[in-house]
C-alpha positions as CSV (number, residue, x, y, z in Angstrom):
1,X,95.1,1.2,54.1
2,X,96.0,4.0,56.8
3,X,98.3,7.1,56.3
4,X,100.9,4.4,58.3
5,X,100.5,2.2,55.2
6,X,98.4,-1.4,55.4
7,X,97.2,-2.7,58.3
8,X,97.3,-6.5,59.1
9,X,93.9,-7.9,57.6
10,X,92.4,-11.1,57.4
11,X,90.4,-13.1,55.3
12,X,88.2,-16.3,57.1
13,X,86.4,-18.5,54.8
14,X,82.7,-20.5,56.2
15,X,84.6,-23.6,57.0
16,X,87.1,-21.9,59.4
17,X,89.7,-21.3,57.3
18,X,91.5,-18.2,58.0
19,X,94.0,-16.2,55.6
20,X,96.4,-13.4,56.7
21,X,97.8,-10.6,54.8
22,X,97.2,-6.5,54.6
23,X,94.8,-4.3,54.4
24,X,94.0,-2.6,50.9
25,X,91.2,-0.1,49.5
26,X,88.5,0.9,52.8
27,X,89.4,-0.1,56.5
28,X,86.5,-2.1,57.7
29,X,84.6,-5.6,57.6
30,X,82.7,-7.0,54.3
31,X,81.5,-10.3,53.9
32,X,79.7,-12.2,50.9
33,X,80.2,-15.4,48.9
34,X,83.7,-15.9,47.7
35,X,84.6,-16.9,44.4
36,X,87.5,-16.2,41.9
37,X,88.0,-14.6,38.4
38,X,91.0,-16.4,36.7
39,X,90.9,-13.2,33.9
40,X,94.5,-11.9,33.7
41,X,93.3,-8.1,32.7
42,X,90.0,-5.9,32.9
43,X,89.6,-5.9,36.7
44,X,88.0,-2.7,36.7
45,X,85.3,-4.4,34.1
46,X,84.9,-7.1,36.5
47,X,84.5,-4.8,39.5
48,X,81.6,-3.1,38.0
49,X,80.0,-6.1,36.8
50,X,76.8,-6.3,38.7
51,X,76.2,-10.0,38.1
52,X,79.0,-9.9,41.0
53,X,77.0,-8.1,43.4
54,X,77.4,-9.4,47.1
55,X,80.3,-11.5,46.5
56,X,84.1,-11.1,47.5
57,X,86.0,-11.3,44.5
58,X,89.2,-13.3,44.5
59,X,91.5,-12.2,41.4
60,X,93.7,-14.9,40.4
61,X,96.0,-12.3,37.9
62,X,99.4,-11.5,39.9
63,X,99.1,-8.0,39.5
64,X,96.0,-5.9,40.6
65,X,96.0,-2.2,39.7
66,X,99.4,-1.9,38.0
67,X,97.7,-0.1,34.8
68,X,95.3,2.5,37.4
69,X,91.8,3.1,36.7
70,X,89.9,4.9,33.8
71,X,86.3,6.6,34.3
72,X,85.5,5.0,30.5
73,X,86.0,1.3,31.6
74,X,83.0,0.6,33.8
75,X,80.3,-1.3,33.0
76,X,78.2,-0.2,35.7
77,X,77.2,3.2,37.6
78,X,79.9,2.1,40.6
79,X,82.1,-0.8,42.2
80,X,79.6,-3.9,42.7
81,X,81.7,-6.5,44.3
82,X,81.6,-6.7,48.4
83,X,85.0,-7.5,48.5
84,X,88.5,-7.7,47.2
85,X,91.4,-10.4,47.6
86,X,94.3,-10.0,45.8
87,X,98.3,-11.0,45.8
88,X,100.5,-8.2,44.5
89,X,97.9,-4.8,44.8
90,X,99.8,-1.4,42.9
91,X,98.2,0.7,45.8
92,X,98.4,4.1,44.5
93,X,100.9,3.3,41.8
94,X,99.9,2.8,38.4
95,X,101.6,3.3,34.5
96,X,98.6,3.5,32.3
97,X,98.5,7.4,31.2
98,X,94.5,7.4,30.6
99,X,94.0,6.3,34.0
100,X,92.6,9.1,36.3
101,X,92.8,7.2,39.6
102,X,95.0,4.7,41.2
103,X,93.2,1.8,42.5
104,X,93.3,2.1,46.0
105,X,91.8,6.2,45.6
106,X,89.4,4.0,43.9
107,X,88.5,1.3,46.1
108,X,88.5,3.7,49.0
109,X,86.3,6.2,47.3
110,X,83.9,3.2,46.0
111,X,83.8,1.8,49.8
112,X,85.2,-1.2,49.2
113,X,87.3,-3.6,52.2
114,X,89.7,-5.4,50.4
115,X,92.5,-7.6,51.7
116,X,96.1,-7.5,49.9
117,X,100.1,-10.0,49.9
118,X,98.1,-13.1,50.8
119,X,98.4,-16.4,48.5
120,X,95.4,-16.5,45.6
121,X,96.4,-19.5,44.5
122,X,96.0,-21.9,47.5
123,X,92.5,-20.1,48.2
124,X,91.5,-21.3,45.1
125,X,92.9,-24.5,45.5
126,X,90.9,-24.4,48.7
127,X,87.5,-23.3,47.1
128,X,87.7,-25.5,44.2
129,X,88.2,-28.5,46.5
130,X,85.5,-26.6,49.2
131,X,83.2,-25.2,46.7
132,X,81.5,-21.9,47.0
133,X,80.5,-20.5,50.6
134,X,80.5,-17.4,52.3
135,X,83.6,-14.9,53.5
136,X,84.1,-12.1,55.4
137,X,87.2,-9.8,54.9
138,X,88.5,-8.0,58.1
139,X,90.7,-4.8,58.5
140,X,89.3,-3.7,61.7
141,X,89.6,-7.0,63.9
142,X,91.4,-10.7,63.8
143,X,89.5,-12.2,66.5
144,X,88.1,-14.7,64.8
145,X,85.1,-15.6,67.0
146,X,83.9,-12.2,66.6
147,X,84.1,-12.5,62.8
148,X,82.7,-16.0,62.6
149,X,79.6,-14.7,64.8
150,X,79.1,-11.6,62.1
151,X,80.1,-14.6,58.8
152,X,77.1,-16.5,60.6
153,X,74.6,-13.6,59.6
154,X,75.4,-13.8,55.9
155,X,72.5,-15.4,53.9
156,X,73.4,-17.7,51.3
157,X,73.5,-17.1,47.8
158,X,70.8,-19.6,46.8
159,X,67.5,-18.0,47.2
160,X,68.6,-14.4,47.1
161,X,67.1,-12.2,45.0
162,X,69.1,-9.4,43.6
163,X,68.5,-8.0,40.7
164,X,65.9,-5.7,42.1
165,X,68.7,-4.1,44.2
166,X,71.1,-3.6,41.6
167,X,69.0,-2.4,38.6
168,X,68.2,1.1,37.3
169,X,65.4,2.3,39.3
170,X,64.1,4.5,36.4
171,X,63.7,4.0,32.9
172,X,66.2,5.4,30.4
173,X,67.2,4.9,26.5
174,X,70.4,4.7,24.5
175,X,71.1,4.9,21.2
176,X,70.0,6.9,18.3
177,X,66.3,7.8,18.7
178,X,65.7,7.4,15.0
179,X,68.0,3.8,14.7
180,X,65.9,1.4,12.3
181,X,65.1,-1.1,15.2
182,X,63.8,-0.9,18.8
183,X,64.4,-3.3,21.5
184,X,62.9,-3.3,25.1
185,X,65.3,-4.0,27.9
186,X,64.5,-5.9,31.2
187,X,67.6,-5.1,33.2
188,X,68.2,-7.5,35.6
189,X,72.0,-6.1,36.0
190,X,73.1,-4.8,32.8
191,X,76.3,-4.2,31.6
192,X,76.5,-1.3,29.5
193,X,79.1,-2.7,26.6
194,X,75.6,-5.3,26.1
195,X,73.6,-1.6,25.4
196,X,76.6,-0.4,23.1
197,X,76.8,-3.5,21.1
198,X,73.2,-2.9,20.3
199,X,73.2,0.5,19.7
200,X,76.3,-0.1,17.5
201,X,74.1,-2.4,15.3
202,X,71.2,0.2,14.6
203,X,69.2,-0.6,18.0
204,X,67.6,2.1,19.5
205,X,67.0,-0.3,23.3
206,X,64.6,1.2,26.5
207,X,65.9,0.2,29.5
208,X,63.3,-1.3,32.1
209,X,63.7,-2.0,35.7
210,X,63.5,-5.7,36.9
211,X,60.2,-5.8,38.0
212,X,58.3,-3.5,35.4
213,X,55.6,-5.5,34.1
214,X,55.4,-7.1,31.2
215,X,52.3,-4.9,29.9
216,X,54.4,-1.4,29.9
217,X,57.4,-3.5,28.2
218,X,54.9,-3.9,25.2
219,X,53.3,-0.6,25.0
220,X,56.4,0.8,23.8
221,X,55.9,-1.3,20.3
222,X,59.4,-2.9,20.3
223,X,60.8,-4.8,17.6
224,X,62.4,-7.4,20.0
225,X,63.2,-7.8,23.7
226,X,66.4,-8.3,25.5
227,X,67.1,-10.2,29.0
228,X,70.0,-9.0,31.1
229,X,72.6,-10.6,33.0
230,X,72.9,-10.0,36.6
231,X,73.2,-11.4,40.2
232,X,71.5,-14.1,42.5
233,X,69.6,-17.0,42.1
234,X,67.4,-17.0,39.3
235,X,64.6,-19.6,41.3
236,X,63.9,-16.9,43.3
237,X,62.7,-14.6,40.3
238,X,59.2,-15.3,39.5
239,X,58.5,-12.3,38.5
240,X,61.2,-12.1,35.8
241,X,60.1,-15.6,35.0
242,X,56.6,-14.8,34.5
243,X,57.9,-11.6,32.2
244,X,59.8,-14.0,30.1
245,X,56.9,-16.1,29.6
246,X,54.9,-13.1,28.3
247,X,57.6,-12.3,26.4
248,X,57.8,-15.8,24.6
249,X,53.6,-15.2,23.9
250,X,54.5,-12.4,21.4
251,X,56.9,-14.6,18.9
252,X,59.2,-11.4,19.1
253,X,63.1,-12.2,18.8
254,X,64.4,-12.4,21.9
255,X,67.6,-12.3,23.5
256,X,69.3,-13.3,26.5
257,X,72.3,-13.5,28.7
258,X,73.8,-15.5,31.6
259,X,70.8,-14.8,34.2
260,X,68.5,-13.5,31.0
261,X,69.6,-17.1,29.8
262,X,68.6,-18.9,33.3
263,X,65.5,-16.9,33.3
264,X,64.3,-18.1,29.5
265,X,64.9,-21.6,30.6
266,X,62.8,-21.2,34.0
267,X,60.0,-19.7,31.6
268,X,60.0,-23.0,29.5
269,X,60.1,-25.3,32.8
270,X,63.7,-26.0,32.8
271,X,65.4,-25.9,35.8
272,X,68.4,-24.3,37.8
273,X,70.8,-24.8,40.0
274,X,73.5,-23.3,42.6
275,X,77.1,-24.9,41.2
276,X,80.0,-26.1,43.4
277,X,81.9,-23.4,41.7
278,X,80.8,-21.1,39.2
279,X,82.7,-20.2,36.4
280,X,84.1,-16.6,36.1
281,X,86.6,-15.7,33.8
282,X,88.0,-14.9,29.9
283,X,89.3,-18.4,28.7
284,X,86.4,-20.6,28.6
285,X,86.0,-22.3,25.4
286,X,82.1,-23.4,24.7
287,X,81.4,-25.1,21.4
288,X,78.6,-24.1,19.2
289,X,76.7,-27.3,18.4
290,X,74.9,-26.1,15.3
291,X,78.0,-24.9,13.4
292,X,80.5,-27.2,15.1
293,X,83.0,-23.6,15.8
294,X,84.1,-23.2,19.2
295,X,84.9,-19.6,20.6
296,X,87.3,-18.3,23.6
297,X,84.4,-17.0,26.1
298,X,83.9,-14.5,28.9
299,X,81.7,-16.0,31.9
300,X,80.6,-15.2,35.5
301,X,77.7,-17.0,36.6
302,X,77.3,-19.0,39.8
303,X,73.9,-21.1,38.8
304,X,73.6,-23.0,35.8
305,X,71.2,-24.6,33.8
306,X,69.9,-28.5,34.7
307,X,71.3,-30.0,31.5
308,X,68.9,-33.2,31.4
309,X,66.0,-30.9,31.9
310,X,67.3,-29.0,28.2
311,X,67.8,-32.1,26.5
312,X,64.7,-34.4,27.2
313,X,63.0,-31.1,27.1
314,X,61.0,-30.6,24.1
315,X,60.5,-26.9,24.2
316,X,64.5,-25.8,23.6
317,X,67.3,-27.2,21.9
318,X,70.7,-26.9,23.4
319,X,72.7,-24.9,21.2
320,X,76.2,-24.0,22.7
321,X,77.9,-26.3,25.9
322,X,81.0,-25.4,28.1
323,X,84.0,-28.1,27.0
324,X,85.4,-27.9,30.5
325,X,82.5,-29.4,31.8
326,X,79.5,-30.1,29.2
327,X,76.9,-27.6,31.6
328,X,74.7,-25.6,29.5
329,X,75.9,-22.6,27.1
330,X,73.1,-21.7,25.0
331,X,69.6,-22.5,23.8
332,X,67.1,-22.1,21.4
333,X,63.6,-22.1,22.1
334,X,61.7,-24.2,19.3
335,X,59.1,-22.6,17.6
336,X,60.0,-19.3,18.9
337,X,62.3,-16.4,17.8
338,X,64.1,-16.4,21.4
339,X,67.7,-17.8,22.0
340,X,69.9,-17.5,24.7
341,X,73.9,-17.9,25.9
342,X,75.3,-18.4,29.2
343,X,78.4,-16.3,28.7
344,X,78.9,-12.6,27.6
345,X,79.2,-12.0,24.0
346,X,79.8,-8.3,24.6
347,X,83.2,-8.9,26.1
348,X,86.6,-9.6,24.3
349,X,88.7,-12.4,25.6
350,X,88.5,-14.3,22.1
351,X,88.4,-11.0,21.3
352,X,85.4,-11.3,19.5
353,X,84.5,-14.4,19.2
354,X,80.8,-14.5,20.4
355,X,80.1,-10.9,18.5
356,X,77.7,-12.9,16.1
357,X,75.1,-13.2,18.1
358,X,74.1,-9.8,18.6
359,X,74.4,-9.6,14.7
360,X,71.8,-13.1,14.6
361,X,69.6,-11.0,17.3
362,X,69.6,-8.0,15.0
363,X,68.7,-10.0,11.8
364,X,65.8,-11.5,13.1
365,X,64.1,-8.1,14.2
């Protein structure tokens, strides 16, 4: 967007399909994978997710920054998406009275090319029926053989590793120092409502970067580790892999989430793999298989656990599956205090349906 107002901007898919509308947040190029969010609030949660790191975000909701943005409601240090595509976009008009920016101050001050008035609902028509490929969002040209020349460039999502780039670099702690418990965290893209639901249950975490090794995890003396969400394919994370399996050698409880999740099932020789379309969003309902409950779930994740591999497995029992499409939720690693769910617990589309679990993590410390 230019003191003029919008420019025209467009938006052309992998497969040639091109999408015209207006400029919104930064002038420039971006490109990434696409995929959509059907949540119908918390985009400023979802922008600062890091599990969406180099992807351009589609938002299915009508309305995109109608209620501002607040400093409190990030879940990260900054905006992690690459990209934005969105219907109806508030620009610098907004009605919530905590909000301390409008969206497009903050999209232009996070550096973020997003791409506004075009139709959300046939491009995810288009990418369910196309499945999941790269993007590239243009507010500077719409020739489209100069932007299918820079689209060519972008790597695919499968084999990318990512959680390096988007981790903390040093280590930190939250929490009360003198809490009754004390978990170790490998951050692999944490959100930081995951830290507060800890701390909020007498956790006193550390905070590690992705590749720390597993030897300076344990000399901190924790009563448990944690796992973290985050972004890329997990295949392409031995490192994290061989940390989990270290982990799994102490018998401590252990807890993880979407790519901590992926990661505990790599470290029990369970495999992964890139979906057709990933599921991101606050209305997935996943049953609990050992209580028979089912809960309202919040989910990004673009990989998923090999099913077949969990259940002739004989190291983990499937303990939670999606009901729109039977993938794995949740296992349970027999013989071993370690568990793990495929969704976020810490958020509150059910509102607080998946809570429990952090409560089951803290009882077994």
């Amino acid at each position: 967007m230019t003191e003029n107002g919008p420019k025209q901007a467009v938006l052309l898919l992998a497969d040639g399909t091109a999408f015209y509308g207006k400029s919104a947040g930064k002038i420039g190029t971006t490109t990434g994978e696409i995929c959509f969010n059907t949540g119908m609030t918390g985009y400023q949660e979802v922008f600062t997710d890091p599990s969406y790191y180099g992807q351009i975000l589609v938002m299915t909701g009508d309305h995109i920054g109608n209620y501002g943005v607040n400093e409190i409601d990030v879940e990260s240090d900054g905006v992690k998406i690459a990209g934005l595509v969105v219907k109806n976009y508030s620009g610098k008009v907004y009605s919530r009275y905590q909000a301390t920016l409008s969206i497009q101050e903050y999209l232009e001050n996070e550096g973020v090319v997003s791409i506004c008035d075009l139709d959300t609902r046939a491009i995810v028509r288009h990418i369910r029926s196309a499945g999941a490929m790269n993007a590239i969002i243009s507010s500077e040209t719409t020739d489209l053989e100069v932007l299918k020349a820079k689209l060519a460039e972008t790597p695919s999502m499968e084999g990318l590793e990512l959680s390096s780039v988007v981790c903390t670099k040093e280590v930190y702690y939250t929490g009360a120092e003198n809490a009754p418990k004390r978990v170790a965290v490998l951050d692999l893209g944490i959100k930081k409502n995951i830290l507060r639901c800890l701390n909020e249950r007498g956790v006193y975490t550390k905070v590690f970067p992705a590749k720390t090794p597993f030897a300076e995890l344990q000399a901190w003396g924790a009563d448990g580790y944690f796992i973290s969400n985050g972004p890329g394919d997990p295949a392409s994370m031995p490192y994290a892999i061989e940390t989990a399996k270290e982990i799994l050698n102490t018998d401590k409880p252990t807890f993880g989430i979407c790519l901590g999740h992926q990661i505990l099932a790599l470290a029990n020789g369970i495999g992964t793999y890139k979906m057709f379309n990933g599921h991101r969003g606050l209305n997935h309902p996943v049953k609990n298989l050992v209580t028979g409950k089912c809960e309202i779930t919040s989910q990004n994740h673009g990989f998923s656990v090999q099913f077949e591999d969990a259940q002739n497995s004989g190291k983990v029992e499937v303990t939670h599956v999606n009901l729109n499409d039977n993938t794995v939720a949740g296992i349970k690693v027999k013989g071993k205090n370690a568990f793990s769910v495929q969704y976020h617990p810490e958020s509150s589309p059910g509102p607080i349906d998946s809570r429990y679990l952090f409560d089951d993590f803290v009882a077994m410390l």
